[in-house]
Short mmCIF file of the C-alpha atoms (twelve columns), coordinates in Angstrom:
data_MODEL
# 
_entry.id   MODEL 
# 
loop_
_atom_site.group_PDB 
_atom_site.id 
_atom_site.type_symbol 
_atom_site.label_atom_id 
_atom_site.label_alt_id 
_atom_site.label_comp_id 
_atom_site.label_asym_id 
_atom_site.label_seq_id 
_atom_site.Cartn_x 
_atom_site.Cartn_y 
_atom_site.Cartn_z 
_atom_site.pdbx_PDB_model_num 
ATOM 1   C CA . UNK A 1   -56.981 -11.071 36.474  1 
ATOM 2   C CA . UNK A 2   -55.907 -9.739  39.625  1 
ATOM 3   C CA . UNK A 3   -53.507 -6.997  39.334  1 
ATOM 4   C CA . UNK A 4   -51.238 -8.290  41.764  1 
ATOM 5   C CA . UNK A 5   -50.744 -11.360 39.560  1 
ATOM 6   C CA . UNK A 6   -49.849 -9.154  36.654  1 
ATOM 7   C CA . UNK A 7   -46.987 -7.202  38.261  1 
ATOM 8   C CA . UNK A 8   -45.909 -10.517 38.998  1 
ATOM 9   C CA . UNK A 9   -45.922 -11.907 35.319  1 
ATOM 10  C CA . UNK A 10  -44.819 -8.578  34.363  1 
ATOM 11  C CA . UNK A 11  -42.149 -8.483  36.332  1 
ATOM 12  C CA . UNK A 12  -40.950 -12.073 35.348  1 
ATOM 13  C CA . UNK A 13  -41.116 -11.203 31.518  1 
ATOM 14  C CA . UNK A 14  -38.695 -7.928  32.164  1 
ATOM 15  C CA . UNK A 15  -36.134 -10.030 34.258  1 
ATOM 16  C CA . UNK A 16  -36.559 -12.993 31.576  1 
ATOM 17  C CA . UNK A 17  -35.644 -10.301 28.656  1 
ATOM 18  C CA . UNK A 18  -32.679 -8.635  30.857  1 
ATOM 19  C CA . UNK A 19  -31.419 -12.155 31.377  1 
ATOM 20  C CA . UNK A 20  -31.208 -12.398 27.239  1 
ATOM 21  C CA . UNK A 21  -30.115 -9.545  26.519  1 
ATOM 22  C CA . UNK A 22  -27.315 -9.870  29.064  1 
ATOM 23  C CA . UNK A 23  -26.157 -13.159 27.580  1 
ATOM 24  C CA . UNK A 24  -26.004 -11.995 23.684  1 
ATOM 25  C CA . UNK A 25  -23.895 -9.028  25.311  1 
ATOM 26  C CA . UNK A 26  -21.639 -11.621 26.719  1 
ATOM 27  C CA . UNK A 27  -21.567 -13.920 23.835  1 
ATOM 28  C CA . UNK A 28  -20.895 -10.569 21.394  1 
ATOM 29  C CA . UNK A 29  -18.122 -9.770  23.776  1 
ATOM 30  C CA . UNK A 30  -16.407 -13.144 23.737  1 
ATOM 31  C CA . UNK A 31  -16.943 -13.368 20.051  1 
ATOM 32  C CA . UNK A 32  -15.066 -9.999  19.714  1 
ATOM 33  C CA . UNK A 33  -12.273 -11.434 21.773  1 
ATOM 34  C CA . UNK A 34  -11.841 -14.169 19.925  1 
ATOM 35  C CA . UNK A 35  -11.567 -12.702 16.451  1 
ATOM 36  C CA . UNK A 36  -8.754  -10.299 18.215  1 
ATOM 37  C CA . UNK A 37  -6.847  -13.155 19.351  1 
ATOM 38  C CA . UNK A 38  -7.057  -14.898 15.900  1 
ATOM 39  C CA . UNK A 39  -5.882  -11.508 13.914  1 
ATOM 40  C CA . UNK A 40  -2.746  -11.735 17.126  1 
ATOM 41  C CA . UNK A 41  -2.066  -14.879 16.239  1 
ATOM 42  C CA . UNK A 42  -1.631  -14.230 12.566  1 
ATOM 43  C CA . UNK A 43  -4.094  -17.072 12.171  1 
ATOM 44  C CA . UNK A 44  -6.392  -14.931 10.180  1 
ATOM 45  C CA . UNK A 45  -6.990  -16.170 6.969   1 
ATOM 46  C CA . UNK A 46  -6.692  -13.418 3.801   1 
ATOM 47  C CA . UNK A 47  -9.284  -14.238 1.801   1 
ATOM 48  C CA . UNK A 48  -7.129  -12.939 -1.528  1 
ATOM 49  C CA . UNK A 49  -4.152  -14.542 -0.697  1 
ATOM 50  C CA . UNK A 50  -4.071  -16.638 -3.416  1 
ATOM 51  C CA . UNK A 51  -4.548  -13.862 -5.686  1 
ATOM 52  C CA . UNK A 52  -1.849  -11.545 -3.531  1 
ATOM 53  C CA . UNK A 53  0.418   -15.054 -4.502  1 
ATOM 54  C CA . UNK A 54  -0.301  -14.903 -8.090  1 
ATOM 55  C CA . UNK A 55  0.395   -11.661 -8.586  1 
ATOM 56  C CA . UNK A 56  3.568   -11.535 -7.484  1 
ATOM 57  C CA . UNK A 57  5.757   -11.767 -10.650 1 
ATOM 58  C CA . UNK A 58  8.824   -13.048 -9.704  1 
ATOM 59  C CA . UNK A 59  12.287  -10.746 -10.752 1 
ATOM 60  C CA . UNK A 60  16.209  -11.821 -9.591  1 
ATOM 61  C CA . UNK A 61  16.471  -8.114  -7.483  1 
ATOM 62  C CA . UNK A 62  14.283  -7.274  -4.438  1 
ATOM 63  C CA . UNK A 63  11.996  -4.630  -5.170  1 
ATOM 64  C CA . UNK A 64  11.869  -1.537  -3.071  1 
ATOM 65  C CA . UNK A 65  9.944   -0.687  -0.213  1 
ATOM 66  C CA . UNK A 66  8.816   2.853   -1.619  1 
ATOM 67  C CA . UNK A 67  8.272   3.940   -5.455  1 
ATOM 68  C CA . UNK A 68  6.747   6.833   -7.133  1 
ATOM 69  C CA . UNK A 69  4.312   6.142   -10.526 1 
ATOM 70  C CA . UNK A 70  4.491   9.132   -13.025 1 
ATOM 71  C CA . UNK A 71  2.134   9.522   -15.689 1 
ATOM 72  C CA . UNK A 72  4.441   11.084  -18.176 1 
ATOM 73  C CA . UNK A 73  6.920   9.578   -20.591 1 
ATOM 74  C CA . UNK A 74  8.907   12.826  -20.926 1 
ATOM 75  C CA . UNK A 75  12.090  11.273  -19.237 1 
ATOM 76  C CA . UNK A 76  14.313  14.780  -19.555 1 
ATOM 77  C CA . UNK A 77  11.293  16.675  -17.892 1 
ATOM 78  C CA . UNK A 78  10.677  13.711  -14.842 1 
ATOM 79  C CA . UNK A 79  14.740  14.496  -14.370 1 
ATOM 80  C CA . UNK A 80  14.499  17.945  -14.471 1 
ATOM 81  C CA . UNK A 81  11.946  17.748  -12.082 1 
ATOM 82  C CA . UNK A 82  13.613  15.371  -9.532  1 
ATOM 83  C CA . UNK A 83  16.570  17.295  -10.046 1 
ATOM 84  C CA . UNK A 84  18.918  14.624  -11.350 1 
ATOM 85  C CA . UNK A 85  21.324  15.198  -14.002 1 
ATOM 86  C CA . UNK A 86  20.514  15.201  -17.524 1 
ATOM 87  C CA . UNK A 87  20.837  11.623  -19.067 1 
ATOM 88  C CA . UNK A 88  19.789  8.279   -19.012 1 
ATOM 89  C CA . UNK A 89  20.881  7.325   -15.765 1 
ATOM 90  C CA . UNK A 90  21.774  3.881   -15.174 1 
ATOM 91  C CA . UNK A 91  19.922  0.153   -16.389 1 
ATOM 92  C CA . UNK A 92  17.047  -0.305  -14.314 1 
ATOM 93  C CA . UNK A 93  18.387  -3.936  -12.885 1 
ATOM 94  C CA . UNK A 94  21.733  -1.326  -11.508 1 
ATOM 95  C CA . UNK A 95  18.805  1.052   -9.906  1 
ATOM 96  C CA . UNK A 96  17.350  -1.686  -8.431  1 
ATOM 97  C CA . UNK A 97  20.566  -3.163  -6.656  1 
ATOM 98  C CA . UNK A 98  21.144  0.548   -5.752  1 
ATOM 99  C CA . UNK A 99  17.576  1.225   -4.697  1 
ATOM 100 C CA . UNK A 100 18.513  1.478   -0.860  1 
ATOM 101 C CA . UNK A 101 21.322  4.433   -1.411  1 
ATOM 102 C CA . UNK A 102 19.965  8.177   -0.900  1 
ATOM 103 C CA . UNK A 103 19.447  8.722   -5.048  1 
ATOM 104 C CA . UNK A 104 16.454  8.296   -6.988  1 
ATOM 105 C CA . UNK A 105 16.324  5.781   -10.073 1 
ATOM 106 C CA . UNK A 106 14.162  6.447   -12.955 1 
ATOM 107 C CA . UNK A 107 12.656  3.744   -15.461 1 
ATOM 108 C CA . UNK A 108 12.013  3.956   -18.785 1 
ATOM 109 C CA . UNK A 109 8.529   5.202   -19.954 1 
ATOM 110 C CA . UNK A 110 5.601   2.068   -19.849 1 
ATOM 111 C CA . UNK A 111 2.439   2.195   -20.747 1 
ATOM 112 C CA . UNK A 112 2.471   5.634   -20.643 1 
ATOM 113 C CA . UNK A 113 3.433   5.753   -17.041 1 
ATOM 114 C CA . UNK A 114 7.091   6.183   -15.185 1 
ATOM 115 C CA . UNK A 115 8.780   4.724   -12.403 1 
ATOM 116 C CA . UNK A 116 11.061  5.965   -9.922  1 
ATOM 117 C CA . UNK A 117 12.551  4.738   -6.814  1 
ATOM 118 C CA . UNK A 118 15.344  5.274   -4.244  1 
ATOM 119 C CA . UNK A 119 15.874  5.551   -0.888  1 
ATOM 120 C CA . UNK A 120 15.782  9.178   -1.501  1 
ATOM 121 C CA . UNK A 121 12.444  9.002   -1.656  1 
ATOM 122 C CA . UNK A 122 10.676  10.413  1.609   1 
ATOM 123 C CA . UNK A 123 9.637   7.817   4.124   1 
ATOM 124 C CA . UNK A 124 6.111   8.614   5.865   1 
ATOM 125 C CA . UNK A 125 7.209   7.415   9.046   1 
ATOM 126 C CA . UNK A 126 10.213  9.858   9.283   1 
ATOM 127 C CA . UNK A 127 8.568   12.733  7.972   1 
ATOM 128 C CA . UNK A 128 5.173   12.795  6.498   1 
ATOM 129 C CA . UNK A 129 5.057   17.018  5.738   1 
ATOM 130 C CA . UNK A 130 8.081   16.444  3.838   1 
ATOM 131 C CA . UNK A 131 6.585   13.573  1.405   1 
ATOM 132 C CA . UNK A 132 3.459   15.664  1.240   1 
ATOM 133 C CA . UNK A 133 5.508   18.828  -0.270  1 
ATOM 134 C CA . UNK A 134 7.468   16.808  -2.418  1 
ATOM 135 C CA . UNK A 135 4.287   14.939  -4.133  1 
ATOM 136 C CA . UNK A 136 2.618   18.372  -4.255  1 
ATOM 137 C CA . UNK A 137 5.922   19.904  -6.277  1 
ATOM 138 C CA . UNK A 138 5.870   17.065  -8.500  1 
ATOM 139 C CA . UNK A 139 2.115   16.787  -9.459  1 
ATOM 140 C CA . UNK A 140 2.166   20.800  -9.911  1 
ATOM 141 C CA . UNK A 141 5.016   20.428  -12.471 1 
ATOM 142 C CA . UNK A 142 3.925   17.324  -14.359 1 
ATOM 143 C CA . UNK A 143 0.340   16.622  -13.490 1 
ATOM 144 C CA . UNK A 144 -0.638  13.062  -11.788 1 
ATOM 145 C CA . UNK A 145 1.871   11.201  -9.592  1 
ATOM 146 C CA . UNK A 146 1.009   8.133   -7.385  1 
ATOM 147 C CA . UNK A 147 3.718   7.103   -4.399  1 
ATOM 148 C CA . UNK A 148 3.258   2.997   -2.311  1 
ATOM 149 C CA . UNK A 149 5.230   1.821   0.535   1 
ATOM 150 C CA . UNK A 150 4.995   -1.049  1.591   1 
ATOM 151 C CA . UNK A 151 7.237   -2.561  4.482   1 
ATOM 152 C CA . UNK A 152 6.588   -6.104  4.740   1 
ATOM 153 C CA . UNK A 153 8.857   -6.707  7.885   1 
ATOM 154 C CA . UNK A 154 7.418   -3.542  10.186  1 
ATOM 155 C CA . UNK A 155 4.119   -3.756  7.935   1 
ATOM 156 C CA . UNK A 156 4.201   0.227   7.538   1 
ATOM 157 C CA . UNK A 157 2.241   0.941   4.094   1 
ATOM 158 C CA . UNK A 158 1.207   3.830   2.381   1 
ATOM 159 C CA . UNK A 159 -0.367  5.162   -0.840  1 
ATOM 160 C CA . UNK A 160 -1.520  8.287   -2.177  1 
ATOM 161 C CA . UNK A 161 -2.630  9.716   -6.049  1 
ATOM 162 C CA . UNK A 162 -1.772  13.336  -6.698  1 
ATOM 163 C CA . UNK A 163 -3.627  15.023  -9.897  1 
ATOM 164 C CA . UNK A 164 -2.482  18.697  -10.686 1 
ATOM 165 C CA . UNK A 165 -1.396  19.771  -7.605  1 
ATOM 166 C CA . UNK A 166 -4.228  18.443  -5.454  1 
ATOM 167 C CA . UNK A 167 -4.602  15.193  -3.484  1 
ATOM 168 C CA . UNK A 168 -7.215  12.591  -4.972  1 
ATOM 169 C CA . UNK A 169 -5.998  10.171  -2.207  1 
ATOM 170 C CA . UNK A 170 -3.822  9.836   0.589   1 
ATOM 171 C CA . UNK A 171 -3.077  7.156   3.288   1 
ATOM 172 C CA . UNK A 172 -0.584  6.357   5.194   1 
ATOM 173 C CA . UNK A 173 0.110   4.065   8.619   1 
ATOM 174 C CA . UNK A 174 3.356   3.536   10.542  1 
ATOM 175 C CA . UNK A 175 2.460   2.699   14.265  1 
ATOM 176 C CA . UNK A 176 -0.180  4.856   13.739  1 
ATOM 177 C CA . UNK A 177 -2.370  6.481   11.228  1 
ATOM 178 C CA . UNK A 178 -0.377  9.698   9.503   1 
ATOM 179 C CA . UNK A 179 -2.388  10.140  6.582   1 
ATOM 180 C CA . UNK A 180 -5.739  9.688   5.744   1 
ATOM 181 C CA . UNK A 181 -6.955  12.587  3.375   1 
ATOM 182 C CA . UNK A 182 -9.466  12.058  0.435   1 
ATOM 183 C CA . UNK A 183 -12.498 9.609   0.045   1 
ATOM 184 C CA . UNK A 184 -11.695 5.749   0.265   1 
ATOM 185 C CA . UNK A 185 -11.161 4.525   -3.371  1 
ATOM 186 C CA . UNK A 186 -13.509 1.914   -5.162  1 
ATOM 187 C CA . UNK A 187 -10.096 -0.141  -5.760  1 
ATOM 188 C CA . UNK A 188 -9.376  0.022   -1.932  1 
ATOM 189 C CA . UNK A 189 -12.405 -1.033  -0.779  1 
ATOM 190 C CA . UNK A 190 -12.253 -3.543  -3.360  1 
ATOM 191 C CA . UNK A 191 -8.986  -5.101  -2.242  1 
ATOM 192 C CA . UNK A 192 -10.129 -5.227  1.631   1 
ATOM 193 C CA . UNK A 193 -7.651  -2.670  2.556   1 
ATOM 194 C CA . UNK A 194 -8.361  -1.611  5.933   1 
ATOM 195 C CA . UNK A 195 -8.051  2.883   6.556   1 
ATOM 196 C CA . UNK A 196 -7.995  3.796   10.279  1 
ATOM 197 C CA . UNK A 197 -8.828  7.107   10.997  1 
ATOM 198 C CA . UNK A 198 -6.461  9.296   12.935  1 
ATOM 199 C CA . UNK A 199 -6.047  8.170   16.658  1 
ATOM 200 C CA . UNK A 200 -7.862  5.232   16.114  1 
ATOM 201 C CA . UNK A 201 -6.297  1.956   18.464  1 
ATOM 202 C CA . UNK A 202 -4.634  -1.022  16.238  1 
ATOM 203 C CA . UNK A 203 -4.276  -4.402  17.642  1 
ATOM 204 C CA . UNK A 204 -1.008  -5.337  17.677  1 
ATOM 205 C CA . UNK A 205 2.630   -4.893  19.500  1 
ATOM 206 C CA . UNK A 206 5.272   -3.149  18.686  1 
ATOM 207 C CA . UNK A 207 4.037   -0.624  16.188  1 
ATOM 208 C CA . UNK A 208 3.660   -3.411  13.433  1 
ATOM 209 C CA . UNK A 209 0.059   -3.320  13.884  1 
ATOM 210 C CA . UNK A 210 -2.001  -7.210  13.484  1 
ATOM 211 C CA . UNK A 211 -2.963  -8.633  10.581  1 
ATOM 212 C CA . UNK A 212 -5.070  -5.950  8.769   1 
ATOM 213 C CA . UNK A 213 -2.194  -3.526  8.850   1 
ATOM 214 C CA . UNK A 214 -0.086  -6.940  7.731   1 
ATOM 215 C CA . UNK A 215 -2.343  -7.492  4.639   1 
ATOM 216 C CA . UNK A 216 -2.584  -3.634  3.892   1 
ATOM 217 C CA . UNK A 217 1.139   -4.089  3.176   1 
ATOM 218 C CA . UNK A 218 1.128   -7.491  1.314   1 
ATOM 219 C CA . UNK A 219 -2.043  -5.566  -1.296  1 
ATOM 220 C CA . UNK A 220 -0.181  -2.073  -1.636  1 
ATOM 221 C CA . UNK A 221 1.415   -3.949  -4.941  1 
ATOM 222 C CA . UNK A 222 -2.371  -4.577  -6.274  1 
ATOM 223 C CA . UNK A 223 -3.641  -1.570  -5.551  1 
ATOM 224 C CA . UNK A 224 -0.654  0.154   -7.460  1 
ATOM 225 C CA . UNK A 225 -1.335  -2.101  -10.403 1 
ATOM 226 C CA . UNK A 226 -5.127  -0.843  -10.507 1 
ATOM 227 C CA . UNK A 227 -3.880  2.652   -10.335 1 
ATOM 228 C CA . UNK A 228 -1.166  2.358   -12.692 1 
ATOM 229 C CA . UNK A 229 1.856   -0.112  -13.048 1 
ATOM 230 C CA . UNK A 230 2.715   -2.795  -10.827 1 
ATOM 231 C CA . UNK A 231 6.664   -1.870  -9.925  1 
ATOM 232 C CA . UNK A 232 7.397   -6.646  -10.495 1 
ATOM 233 C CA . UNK A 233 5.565   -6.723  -13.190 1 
ATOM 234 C CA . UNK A 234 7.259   -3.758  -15.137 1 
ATOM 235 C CA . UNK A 235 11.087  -4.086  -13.659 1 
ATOM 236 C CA . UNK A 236 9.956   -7.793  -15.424 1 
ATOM 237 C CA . UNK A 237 9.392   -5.930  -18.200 1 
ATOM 238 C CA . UNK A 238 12.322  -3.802  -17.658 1 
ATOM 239 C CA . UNK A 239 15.148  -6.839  -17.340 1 
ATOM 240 C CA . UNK A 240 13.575  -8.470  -20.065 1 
ATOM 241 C CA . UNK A 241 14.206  -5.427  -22.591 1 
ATOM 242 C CA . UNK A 242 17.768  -5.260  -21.204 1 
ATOM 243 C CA . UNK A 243 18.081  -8.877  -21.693 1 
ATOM 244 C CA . UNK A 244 17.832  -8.672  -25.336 1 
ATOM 245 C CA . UNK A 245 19.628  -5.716  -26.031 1 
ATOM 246 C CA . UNK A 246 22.426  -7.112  -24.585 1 
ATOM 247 C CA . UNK A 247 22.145  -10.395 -26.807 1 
ATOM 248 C CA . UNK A 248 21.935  -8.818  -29.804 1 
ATOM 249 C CA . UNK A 249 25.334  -7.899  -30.770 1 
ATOM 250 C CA . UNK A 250 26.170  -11.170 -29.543 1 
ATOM 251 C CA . UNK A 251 23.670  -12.765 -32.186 1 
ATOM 252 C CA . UNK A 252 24.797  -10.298 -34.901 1 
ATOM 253 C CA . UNK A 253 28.900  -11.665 -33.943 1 
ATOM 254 C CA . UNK A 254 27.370  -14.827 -34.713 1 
ATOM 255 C CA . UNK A 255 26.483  -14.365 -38.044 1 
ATOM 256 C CA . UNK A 256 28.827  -11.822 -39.227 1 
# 
């Protein structure tokens, strides 16, 4: 075949395959664009939203944004260590119409784990050293302790395991990525939670972040109650055991 003839077809074939190539690169970047717009939108479907529904036991308090999970039912040593007084403290439906004043709130022992909660509690987006030194005091002086956020208006979430005195996990996002120390759990990856690393860009405005960040915050709840207790399901627990101790002498007036 003359040679001219095939530097010609050559030639053809190359232009031919630039021409496809340049179209799936256009395609791939409208396809991108689109999916960003959808998360914007909030018209991103959450594939375990139905489960994120069913999970949710409903209690007659809000819960609050941040809690700690102890695994300890030494209630006198958790005090000690959160330096509250010695006591009971109050019911647990009282700490959780006080949960928003600077004090911490602790539960009563569950399945061998404890709550506690408070606005006293350090926020990661005010100060992440300081929740990192006070998680680090605690797990050296009682072993494992887990803290969750979850902000379901700004969507800032967190989570993070402590086991004697060393981080297991930690991860948290307000705006931006503060935390992210430890290897992504089995339960997280499970649950679809989505871990930027530090400096990474977030769609979204405002420092809520899009949807991702939105469902990070609406599965912070699961995750705790793979890890350990979730906080509706034992302050359910919780009101129910105050329930009946409070009917009780009423029932033994009744038959006295």
């Amino acid at each position: 075949m003359n040679p001219t003839v095939m530097h010609g077809l050559a030639l053809g074939l190359l232009v031919s395959f630039g021409m496809v190539v340049g179209i799936a690169i256009v395609f791939a970047t409208l396809y991108r664009r689109h999916l960003r717009l959808l998360r914007r939108s909030q018209r991103w479907m959450d594939p375990l939203g139905p489960l994120v529904a069913a999970a949710r036991v409903p209690i007659p308090l809000p819960l609050p944004v941040r809690w700690l999970a102890i695994r300890s039912s030494n209630t006198h040593l958790l005090r000690e260590t959160l330096r509250l007084p010695p006591g009971d403290g109050p019911s647990w439906s009282e700490a959780l119409a006080r949960a928003r004043e600077r004090s911490l709130f602790v539960s009563p022992p569950w399945r061998g784990w404890t709550l506690v909660v408070g606005a006293a509690l350090p926020d990661p987006g005010s100060d992440i050293d300081h929740l990192f030194r006070f998680l680090g005091h605690i797990s050296r002086s009682i072993g494992e302790v887990q803290f969750f956020a979850a902000d379901r208006v700004l969507h800032h979430h967190a989570w993070a395991w402590w086991r004697d005195g060393a981080v297991v996990r930690g991860y948290a996002w307000a705006g931006e990525t503060l935390w992210n120390q430890g290897e992504r759990s089995l339960d997280e990856r499970l649950l679809g939670l989505t871990c930027h690393d530090y400096g990474e860009a977030v769609d979204g405005e405002g420092g809520r972040g899009g949807a991702a960040e939105q469902q990070n915050a609406d599965r912070v709840a699961l995750l705790a109650r793979r890890w350990s207790l979730d906080p509706a399901e034992a302050s359910a627990h919780f009101l129910e055991l105050e329930a009946s101790s409070r009917s009780r002498p009423e029932e033994s007036d009744g038959h006295a």
